[in-house]
C-alpha positions as YAML, in Angstrom:
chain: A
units: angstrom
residues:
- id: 1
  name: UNK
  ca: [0.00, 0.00, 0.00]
- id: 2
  name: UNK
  ca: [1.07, 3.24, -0.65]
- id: 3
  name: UNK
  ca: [1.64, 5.84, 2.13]
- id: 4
  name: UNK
  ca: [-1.38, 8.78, 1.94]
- id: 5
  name: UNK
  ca: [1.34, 11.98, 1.26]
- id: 6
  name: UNK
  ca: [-1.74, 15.15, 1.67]
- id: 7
  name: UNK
  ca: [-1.85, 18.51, 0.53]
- id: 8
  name: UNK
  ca: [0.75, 21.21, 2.10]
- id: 9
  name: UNK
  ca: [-0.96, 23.69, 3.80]
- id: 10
  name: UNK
  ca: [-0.09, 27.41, 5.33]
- id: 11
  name: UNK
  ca: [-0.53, 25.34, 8.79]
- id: 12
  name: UNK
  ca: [1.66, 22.28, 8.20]
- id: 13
  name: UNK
  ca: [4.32, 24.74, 6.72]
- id: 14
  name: UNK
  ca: [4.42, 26.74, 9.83]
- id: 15
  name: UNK
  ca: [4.33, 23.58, 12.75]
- id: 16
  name: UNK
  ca: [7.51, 21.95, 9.90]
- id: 17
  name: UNK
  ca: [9.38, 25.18, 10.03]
- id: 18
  name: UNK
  ca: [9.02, 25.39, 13.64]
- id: 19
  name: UNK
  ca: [9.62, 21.88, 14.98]
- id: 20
  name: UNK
  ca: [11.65, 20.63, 12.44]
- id: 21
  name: UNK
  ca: [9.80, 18.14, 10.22]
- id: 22
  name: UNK
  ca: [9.67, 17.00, 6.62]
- id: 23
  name: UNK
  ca: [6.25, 18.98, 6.16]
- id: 24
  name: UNK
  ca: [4.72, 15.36, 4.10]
- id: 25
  name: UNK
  ca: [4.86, 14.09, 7.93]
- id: 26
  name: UNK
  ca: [2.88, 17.32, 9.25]
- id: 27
  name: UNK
  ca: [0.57, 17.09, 6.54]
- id: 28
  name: UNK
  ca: [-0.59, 13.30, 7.92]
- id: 29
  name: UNK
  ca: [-0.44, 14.40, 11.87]
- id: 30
  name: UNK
  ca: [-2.70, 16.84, 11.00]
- id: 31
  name: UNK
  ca: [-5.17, 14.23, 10.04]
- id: 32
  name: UNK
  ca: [-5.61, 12.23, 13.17]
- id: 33
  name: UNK
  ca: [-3.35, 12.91, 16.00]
- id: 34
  name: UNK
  ca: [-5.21, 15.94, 18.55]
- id: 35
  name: UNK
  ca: [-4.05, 18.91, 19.21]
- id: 36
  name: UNK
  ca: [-1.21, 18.56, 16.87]
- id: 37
  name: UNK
  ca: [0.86, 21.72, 18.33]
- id: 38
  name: UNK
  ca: [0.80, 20.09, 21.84]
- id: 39
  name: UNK
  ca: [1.60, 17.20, 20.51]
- id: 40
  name: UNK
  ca: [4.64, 18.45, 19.05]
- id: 41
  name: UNK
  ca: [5.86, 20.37, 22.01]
- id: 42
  name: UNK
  ca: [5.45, 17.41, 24.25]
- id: 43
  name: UNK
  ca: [7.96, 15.57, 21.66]
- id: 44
  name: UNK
  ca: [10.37, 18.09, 21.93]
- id: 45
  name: UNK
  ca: [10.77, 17.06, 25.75]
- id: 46
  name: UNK
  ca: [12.50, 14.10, 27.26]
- id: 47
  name: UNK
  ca: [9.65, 11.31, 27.14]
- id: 48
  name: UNK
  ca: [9.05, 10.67, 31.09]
- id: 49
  name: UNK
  ca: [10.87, 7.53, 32.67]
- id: 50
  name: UNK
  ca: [9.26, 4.47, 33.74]
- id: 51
  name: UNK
  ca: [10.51, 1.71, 35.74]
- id: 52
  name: UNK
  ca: [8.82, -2.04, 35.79]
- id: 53
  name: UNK
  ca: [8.50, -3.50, 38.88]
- id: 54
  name: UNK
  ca: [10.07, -7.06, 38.59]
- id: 55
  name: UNK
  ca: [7.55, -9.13, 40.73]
- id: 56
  name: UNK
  ca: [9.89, -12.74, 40.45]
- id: 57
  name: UNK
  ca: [12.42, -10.79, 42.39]
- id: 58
  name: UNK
  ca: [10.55, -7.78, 44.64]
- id: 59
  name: UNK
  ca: [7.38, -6.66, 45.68]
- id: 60
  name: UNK
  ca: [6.32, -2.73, 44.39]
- id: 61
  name: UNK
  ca: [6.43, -1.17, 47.79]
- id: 62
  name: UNK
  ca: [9.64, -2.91, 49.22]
- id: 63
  name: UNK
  ca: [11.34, -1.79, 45.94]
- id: 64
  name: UNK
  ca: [10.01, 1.70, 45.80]
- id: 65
  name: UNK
  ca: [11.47, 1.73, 49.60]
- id: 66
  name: UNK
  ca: [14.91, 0.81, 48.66]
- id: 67
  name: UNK
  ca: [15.03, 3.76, 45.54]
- id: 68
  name: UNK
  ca: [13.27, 6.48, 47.84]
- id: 69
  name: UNK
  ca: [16.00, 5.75, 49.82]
- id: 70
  name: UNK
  ca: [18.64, 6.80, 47.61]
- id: 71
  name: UNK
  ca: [16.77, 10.12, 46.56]
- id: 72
  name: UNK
  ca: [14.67, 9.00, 43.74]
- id: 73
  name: UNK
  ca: [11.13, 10.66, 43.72]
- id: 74
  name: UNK
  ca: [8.62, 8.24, 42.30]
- id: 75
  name: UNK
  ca: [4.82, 7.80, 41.53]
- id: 76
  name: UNK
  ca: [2.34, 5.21, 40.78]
- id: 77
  name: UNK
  ca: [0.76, 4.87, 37.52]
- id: 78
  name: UNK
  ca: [-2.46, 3.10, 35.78]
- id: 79
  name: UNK
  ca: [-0.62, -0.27, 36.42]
- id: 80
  name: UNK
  ca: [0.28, -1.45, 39.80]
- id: 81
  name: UNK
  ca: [4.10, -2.64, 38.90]
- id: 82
  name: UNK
  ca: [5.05, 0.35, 36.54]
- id: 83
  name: UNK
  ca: [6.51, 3.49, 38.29]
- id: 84
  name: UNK
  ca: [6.58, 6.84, 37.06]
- id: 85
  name: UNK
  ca: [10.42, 8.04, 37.74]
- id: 86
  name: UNK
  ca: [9.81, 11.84, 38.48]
- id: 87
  name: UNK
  ca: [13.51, 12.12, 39.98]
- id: 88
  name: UNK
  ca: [16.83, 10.25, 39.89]
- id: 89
  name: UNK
  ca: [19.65, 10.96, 41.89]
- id: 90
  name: UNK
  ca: [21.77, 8.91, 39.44]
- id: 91
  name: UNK
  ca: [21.11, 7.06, 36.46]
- id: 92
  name: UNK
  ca: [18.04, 4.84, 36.76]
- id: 93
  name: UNK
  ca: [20.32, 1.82, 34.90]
- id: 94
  name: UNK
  ca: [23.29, 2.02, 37.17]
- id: 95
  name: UNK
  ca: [21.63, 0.97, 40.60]
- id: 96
  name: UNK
  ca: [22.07, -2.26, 42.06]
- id: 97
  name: UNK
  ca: [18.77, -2.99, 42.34]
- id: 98
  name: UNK
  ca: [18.44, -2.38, 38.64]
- id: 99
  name: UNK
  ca: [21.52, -4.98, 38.25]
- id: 100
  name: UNK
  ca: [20.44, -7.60, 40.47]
- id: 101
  name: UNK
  ca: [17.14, -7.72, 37.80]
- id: 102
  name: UNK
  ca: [14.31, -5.67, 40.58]
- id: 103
  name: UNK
  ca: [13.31, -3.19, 38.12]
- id: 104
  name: UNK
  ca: [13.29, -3.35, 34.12]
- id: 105
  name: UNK
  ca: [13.53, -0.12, 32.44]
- id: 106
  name: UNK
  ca: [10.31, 0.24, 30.12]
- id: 107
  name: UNK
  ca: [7.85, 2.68, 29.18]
- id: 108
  name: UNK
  ca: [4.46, 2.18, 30.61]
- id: 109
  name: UNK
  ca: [2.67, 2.02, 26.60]
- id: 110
  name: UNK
  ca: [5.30, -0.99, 25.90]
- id: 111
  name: UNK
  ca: [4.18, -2.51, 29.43]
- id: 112
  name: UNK
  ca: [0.05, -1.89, 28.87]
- id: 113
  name: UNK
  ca: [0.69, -4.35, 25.53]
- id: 114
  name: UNK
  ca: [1.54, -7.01, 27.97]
- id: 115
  name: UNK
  ca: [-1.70, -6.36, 29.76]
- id: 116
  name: UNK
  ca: [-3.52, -6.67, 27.07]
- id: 117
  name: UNK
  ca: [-2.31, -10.15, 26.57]
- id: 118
  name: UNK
  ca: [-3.98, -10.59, 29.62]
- id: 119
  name: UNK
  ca: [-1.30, -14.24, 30.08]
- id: 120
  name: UNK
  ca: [-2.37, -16.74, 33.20]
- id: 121
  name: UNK
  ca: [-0.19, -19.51, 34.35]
- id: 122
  name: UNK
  ca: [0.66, -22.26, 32.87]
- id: 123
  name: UNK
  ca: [-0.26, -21.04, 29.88]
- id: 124
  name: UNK
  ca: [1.72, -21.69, 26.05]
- id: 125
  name: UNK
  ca: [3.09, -17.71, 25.01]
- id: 126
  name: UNK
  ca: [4.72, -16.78, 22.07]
- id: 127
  name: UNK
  ca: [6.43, -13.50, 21.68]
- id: 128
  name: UNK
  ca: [7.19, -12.79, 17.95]
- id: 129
  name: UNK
  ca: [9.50, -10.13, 18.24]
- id: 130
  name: UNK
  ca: [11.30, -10.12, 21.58]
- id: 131
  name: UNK
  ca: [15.01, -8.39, 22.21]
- id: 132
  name: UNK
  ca: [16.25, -7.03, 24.21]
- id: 133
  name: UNK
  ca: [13.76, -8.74, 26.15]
- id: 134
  name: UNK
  ca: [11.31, -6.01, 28.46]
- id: 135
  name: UNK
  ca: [7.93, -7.76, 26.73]
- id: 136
  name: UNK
  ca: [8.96, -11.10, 27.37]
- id: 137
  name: UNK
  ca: [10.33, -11.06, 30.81]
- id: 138
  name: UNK
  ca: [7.29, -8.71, 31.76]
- id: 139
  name: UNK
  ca: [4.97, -11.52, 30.27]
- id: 140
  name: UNK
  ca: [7.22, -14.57, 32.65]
- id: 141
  name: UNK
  ca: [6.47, -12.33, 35.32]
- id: 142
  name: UNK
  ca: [2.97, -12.81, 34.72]
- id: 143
  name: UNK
  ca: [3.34, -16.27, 34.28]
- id: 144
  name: UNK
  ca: [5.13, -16.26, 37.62]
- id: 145
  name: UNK
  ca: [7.95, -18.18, 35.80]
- id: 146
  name: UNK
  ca: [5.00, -21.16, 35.16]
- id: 147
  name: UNK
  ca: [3.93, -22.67, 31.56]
- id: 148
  name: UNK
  ca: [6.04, -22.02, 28.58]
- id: 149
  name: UNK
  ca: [7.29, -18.94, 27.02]
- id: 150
  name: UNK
  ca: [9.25, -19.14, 23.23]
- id: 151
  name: UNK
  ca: [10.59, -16.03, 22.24]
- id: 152
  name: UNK
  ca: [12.47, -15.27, 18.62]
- id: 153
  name: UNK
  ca: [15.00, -13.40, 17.88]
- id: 154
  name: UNK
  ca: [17.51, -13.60, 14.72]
- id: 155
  name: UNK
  ca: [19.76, -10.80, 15.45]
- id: 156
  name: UNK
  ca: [22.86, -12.34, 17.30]
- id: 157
  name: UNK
  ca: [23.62, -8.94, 19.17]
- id: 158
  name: UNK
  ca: [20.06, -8.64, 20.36]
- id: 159
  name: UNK
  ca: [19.29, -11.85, 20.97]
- id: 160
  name: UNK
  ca: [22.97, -11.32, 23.61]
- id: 161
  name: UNK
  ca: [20.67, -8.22, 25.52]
- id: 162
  name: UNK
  ca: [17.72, -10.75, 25.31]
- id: 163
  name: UNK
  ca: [19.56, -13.66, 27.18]
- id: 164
  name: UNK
  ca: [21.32, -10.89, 29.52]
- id: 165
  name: UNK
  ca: [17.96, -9.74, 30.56]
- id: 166
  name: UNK
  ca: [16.13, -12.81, 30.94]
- id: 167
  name: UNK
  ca: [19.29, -13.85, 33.42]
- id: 168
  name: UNK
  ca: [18.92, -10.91, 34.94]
- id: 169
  name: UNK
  ca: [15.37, -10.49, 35.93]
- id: 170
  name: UNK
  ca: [15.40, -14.48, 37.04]
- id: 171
  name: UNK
  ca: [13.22, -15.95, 34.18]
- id: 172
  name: UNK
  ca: [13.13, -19.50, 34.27]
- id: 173
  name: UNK
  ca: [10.37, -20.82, 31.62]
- id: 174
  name: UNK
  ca: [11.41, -18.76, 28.73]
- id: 175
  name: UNK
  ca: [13.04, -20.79, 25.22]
- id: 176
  name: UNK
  ca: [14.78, -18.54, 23.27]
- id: 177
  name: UNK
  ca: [14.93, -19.74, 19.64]
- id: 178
  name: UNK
  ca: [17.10, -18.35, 16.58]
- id: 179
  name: UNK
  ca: [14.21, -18.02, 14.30]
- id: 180
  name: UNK
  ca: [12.91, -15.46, 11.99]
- id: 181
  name: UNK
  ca: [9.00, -14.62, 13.10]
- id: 182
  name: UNK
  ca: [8.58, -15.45, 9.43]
- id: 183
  name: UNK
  ca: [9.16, -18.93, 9.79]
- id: 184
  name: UNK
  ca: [7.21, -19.38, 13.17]
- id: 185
  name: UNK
  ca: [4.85, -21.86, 11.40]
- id: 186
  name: UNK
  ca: [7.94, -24.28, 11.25]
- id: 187
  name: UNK
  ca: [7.59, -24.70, 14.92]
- id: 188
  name: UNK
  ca: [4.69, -26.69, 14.31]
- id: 189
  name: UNK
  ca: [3.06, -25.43, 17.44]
- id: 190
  name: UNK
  ca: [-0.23, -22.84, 18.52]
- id: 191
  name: UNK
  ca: [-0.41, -20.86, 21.39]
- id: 192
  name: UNK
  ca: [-2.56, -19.51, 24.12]
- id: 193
  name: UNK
  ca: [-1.33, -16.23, 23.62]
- id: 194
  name: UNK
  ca: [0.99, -14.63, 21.23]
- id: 195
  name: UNK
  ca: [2.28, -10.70, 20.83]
- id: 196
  name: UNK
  ca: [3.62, -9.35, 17.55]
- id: 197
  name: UNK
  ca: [5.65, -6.10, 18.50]
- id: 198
  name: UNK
  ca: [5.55, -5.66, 15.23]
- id: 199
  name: UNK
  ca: [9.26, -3.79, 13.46]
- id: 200
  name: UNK
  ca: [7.93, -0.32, 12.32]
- id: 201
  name: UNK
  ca: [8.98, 3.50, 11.62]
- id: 202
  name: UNK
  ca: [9.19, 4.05, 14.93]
- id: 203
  name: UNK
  ca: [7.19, 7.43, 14.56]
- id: 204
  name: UNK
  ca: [6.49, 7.04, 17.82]
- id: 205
  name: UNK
  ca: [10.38, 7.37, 19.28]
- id: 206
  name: UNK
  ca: [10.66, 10.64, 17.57]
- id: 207
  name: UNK
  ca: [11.19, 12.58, 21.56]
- id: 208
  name: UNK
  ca: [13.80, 9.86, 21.96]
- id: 209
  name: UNK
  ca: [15.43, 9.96, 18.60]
- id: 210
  name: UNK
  ca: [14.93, 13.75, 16.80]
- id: 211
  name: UNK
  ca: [16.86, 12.81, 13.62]
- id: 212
  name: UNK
  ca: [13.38, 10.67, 12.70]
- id: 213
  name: UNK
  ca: [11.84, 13.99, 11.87]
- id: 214
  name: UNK
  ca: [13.70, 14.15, 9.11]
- id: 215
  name: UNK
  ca: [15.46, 10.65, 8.57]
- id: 216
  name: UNK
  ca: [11.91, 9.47, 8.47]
- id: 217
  name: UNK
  ca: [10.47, 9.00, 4.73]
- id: 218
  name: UNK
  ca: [7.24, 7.22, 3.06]
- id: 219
  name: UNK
  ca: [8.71, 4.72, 1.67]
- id: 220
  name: UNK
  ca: [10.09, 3.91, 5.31]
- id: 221
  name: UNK
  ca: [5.96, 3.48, 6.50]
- id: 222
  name: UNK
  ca: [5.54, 1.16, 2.98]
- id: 223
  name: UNK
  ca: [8.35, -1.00, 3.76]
- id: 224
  name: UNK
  ca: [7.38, -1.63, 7.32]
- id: 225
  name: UNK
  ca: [3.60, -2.13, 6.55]
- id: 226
  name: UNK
  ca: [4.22, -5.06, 3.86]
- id: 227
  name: UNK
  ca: [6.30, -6.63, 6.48]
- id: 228
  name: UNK
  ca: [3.88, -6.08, 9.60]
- id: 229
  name: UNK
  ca: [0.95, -7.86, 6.77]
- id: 230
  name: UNK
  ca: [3.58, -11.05, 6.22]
- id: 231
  name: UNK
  ca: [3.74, -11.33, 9.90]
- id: 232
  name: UNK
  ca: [0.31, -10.77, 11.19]
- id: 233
  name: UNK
  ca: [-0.64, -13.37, 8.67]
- id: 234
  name: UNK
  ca: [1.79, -15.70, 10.41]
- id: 235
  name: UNK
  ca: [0.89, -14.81, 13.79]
- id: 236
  name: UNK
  ca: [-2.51, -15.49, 13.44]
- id: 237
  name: UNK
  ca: [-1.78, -19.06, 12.21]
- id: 238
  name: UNK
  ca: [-0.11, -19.70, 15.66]
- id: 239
  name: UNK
  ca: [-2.70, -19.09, 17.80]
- id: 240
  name: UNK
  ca: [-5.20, -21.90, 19.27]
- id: 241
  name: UNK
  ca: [-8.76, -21.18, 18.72]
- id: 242
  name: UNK
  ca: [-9.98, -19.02, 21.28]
- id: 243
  name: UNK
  ca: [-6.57, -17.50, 22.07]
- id: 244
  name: UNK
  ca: [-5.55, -13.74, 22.15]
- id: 245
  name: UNK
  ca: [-3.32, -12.20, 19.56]
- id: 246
  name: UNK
  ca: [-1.49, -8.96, 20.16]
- id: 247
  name: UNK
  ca: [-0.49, -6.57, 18.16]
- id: 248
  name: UNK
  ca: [1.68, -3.79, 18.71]
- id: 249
  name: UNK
  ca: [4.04, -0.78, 16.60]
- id: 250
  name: UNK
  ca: [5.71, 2.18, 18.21]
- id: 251
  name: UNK
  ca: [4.45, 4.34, 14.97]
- id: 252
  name: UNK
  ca: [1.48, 6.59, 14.44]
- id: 253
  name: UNK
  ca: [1.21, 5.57, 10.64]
- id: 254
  name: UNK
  ca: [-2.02, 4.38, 10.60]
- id: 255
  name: UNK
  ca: [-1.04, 2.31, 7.45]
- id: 256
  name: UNK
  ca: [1.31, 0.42, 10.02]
- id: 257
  name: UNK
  ca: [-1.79, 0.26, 12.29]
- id: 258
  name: UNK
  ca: [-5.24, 0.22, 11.73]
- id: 259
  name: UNK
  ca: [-5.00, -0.86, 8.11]
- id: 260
  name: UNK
  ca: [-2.74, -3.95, 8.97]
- id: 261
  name: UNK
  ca: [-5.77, -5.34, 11.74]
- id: 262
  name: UNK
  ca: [-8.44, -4.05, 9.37]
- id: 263
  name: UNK
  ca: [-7.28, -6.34, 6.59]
- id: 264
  name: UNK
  ca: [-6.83, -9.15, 9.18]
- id: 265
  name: UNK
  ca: [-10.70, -8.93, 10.14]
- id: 266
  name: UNK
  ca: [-11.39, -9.14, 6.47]
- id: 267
  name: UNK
  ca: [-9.63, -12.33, 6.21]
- id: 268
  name: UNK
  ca: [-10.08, -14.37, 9.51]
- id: 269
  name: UNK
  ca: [-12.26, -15.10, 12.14]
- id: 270
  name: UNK
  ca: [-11.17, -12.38, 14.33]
- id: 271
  name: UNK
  ca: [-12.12, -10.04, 16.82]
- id: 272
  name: UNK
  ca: [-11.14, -7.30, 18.55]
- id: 273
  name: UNK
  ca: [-11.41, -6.58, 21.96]
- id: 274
  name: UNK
  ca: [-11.60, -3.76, 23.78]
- id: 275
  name: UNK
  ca: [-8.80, -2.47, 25.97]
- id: 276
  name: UNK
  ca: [-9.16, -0.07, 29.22]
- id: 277
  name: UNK
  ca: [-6.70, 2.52, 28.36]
- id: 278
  name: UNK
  ca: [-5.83, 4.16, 25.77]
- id: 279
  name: UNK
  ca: [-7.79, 6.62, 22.86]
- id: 280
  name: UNK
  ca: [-9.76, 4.84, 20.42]
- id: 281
  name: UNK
  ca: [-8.25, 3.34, 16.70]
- id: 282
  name: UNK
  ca: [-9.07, 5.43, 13.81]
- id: 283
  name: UNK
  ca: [-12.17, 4.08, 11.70]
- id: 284
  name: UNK
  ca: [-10.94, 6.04, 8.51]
- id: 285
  name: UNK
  ca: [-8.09, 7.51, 7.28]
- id: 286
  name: UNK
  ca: [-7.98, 9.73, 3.97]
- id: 287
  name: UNK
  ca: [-10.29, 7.58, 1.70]
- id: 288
  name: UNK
  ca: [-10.31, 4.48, 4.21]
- id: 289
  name: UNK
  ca: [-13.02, 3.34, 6.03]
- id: 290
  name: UNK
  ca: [-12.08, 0.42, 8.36]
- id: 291
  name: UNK
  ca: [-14.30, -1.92, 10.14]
- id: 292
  name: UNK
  ca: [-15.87, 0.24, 13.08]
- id: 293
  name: UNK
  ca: [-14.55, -2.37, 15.27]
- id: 294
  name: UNK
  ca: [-11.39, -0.51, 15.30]
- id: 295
  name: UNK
  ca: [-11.97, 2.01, 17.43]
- id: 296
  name: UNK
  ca: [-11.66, -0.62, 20.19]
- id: 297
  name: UNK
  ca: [-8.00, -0.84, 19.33]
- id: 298
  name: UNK
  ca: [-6.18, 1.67, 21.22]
- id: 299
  name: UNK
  ca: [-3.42, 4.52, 20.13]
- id: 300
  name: UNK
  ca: [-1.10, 6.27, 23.24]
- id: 301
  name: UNK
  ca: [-0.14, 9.74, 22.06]
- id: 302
  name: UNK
  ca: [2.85, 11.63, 24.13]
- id: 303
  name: UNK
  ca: [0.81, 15.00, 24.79]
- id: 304
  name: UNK
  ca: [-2.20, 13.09, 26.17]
- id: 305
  name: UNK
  ca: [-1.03, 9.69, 27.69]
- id: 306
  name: UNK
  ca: [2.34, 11.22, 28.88]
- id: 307
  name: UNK
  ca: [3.67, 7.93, 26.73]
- id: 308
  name: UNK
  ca: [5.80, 7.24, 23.75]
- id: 309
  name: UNK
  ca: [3.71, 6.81, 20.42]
- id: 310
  name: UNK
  ca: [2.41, 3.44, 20.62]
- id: 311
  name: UNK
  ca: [-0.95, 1.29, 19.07]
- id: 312
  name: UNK
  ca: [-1.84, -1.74, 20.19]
- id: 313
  name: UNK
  ca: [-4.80, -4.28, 19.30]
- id: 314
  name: UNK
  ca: [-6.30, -7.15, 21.10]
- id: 315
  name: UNK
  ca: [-7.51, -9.68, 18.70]
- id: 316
  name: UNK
  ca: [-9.27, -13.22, 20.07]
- id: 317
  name: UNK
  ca: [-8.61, -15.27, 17.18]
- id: 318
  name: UNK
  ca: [-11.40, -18.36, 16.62]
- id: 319
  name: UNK
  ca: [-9.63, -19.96, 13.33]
...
C-alpha cells in the first residue's frame, strides 16, 4: 500500500518550520493525531521515565522503599508494577537494584501491551519479536515463571541483551529460539497467547530519537507495513482457537496500524477486543473506512497519555 502523502498547507508549513519536520509528515499528523501543536511540544521534551516493577524478584512497595532511599522521587501509575520516575539521583540503569534484575527499564505504553495479553499460568506464550527482552520477561512475570514462554529473535547482538535480561530479571520458563517470526509456522506449534511487537517507523520514538523527523520518509511506513501484513498473517496461524493475539508498533502511521488489523478482520475469524486505556483506533483515514470495530483498538499519544507513540490491538482469534 502506498503511504497517503496530503496537501501542504499554510498550517503544516508553519508547525515543519518550527519543529523541524519533513512537512509530508505534518501534513498526515494533522489528520488524526489531537491537538497537533501540543503534541509536538510534548515531543520536543525528554519522554518521562518508567521503571517495571520485577515481581519474580521484589514486591512494588519494598522496591520503591529501597530507591526512595537513595533520593529517587517516584509515583504510581495506571498499572500497579510500573513506576513513574519523576527524579533520579543517578542514572536509573546504574543501581544495584536495577543490576540484580528488581526493576526493568520500560515505558508504561510498551508494558500496557503485555496487559492486554492478559497471560495466566501455565499457559503456552509466544512472543514474535522479543530483544532485548522487556515484553517477554514482563509476560514470565505474569506467568510467575510457570507454563512455557518461546521467544524469537535472529539478530545475534540482540538476541545477547535478550539472554542478559532474561538472566537478569530471574526468568526461568522462557526458550529462546534463533528463528525469523517469518518462519514461526515451522515450529509446528499454537499458542494460548501470542504478541507481535511488530518492526515499524518508529514514529512514535521521535522525543527519543529527533533525527526521525527528518530521517523518516514514506517509503520507510511502505516498507514496514508489507512486512507487519507477512507477519500478522503468520501470527494469526499460531494461535489456538480461542486464544488472544497482540499486536503492537511504536508508529502513528495508521497504514502500520489500523489498516494492517483491518485487513486481518477481512480475512479471519477475528475479533477485537476492547482495551481499558488508551484513545480509540481510527475508523478512517484519507479515503479508508475500516471496520468500526477498530476504534476498540487503542493509540497512546505523548501530549495526552504522557507515553511514547504506541498502538496496540487485542484480537481473540477463533480460526
Amino acid at each position: 500500500m502506498k503511504t497517503f502523502v496530503f496537501p501542504n498547507s499554510p498550517t503544516s508549513s508553519i508547525l515543519a518550520q518550527q519543529y523541524g519536520y519533513h512537512e509530508w509528515l505534518i501534513n498526515r499528523f494533522l489528520q488524526f493525531v489531537p491537538d497537533v501543536k501540543s503534541f509536538l511540544e510534548k515531543m520536543e521534551r525528554e519522554p518521562q521515565l518508567y521503571i517495571r516493577v520485577n515481581t519474580l524478584k521484589i514486591n512494588t512497595k519494598d522496591l520503591k522503599e529501597k530507591l526512595v532511599s537513595k533520593g529517587f522521587e517516584l509515583e504510581d501509575t495506571i498499572l500497579d508494577d510500573v513506576l513513574s520516575v519523576k527524579k533520579q539521583t543517578f542514572r536509573v540503569g546504574a543501581t544495584t537494584e536495577y543490576l540484580l534484575g528488581y526493576y526493568y527499564i520500560q515505558d508504561l505504553s510498551s508494558c500496557l501491551a503485555v496487559d492486554a495479553l492478559d497471560v495466566r499460568e501455565s499457559q503456552s506464550v509466544l512472543d514474535m519479536a522479543s530483544a532485548p527482552g522487556g515484553k517477554t520477561t514482563y509476560i514470565s512475570q505474569k506467568m510467575r515463571n510457570t507454563g512455557i514462554l518461546v521467544a524469537l529473535e535472529t539478530n545475534p547482538r540482540r538476541m545477547r541483551a535478550l539472554r542478559f535480561n532474561l538472566q537478569r530479571c530471574g526468568v526461568i520458563n522462557t526458550c529462546v529460539l534463533k528463528l525469523d517470526a517469518n518462519n514461526a509456522i515451522d515450529l509446528n506449534m499454537q499458542f494460548e497467547r501470542v504478541i507481535l511487537d511488530a518492526p515499524c517507523s518508529c514514529e512514535g520514538i521521535i522525543a527519543k530519537d529527533k533525527s526521525r523527523k527528518i530521517n523518516h520518509r514514506p517509503e520507510d511506513i511502505e516498507y514496514c507495513a508489507a512486512r507487519q501484513s507477512t507477519l500478522i498473517e503468520t501470527a494469526v496461524k499460531l494461535v489456538k482457537p480461542g486464544g488472544l493475539l497482540v499486536y503492537s508498533t511504536c508508529s502513528f502511521a495508521p497504514e502500520e496500524n489500523e489498516t494492517i488489523v483491518n485487513l486481518l478482520l477481512e480475512k479471519h475469524d477475528v475479533e477485537i477486543e476492547p482495551i481499558r486505556y488508551g484513545s480509540e483506533g481510527l475508523t478512517s483515514f484519507g479515503v479508508l473506512h475500516f471496520n468500526l470495530t477498530l476504534k476498540n483498538t487503542r493509540r497512546f499519544y505523548p501530549h495526552i497519555h504522557n507515553t511514547l507513540g504506541f498502538y496496540i490491538a487485542k484480537l481473540r482469534v477463533y480460526s
